[in-house]
N, C-alpha and C positions, 0 to 999 in steps of 0.2 A: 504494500500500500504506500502511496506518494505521500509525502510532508503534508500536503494541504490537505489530500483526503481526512489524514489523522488527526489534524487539527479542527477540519470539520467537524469529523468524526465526537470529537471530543468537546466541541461546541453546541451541538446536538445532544449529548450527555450531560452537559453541566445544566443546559436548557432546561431539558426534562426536569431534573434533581430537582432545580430551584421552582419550578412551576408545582412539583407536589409535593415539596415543602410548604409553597405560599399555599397550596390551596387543600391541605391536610393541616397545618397547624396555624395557620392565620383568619382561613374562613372564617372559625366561629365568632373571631372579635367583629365580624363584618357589621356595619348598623343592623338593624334590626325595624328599624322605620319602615313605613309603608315606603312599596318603591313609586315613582314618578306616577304612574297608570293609576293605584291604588288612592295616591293621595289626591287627585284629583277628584275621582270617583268620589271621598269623602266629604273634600269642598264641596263639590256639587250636589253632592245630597243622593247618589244613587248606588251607592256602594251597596245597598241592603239588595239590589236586584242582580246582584251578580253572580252568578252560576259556577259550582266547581267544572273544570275540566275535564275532558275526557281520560287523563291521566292522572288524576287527583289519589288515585287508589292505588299508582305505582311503587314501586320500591324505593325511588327516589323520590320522592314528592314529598314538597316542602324542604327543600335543602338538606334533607337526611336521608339517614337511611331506617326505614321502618322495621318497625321490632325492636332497634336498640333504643334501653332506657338510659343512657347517659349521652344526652345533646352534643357533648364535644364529639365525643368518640363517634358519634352518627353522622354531623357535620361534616368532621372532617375525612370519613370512609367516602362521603360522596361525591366529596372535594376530588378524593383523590382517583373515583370512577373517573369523573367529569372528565381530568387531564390523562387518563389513560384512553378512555373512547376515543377524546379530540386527537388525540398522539396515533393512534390508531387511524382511523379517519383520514388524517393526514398522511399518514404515510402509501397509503394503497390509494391515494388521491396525484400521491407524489412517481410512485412506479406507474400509473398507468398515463399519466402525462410524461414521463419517462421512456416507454416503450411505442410511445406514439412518434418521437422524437427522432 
């Protein structure tokens, strides 16, 4: 492997680290405020007519993960899905524009 692969290589790896670091132990401090959509809704006065989601009942929903009773540790498990899907995702997004090439 060439100099720059390996430095890539390795900038790719520090990436990762630091991504599910930030989003397995930093999540939980995240606000907790209504986000943008939600606060509005309350301004306006229509928040009471709003519908769960078709996914409301998933294993992730609501920023945890369901079944565990200690917040942090839920949070931050699904902190740490999130950046593995996306990391995934991206990568078979990456090879097939890749092989197109």
């Amino acid at each position: 492997m060439t100099q720059a692969k390996e430095s890539l290589k390795k900038f790719y790896i520090s990436f990762f680290l630091a991504a599910a670091a930030l989003a397995g132990g930093v999540s939980f401090y995240a606000s907790s405020s209504p986000d943008g959509l939600e606060k509005v809704a309350e301004d306006e006065g229509f928040l009471e007519t709003a519908k769960d989601s078709a996914v409301s009942g998933s294993p992730l929903a609501d920023y945890g993960v369901s079944g565990l009773d200690n917040e942090r540790l839920s949070v931050g498990l699904a902190g740490l899905v999130g950046v593995l899907v996306t990391a995934l995702i991206a990568i078979a997004i990456f090879n097939l524009v890749k092989k197109k090439s």
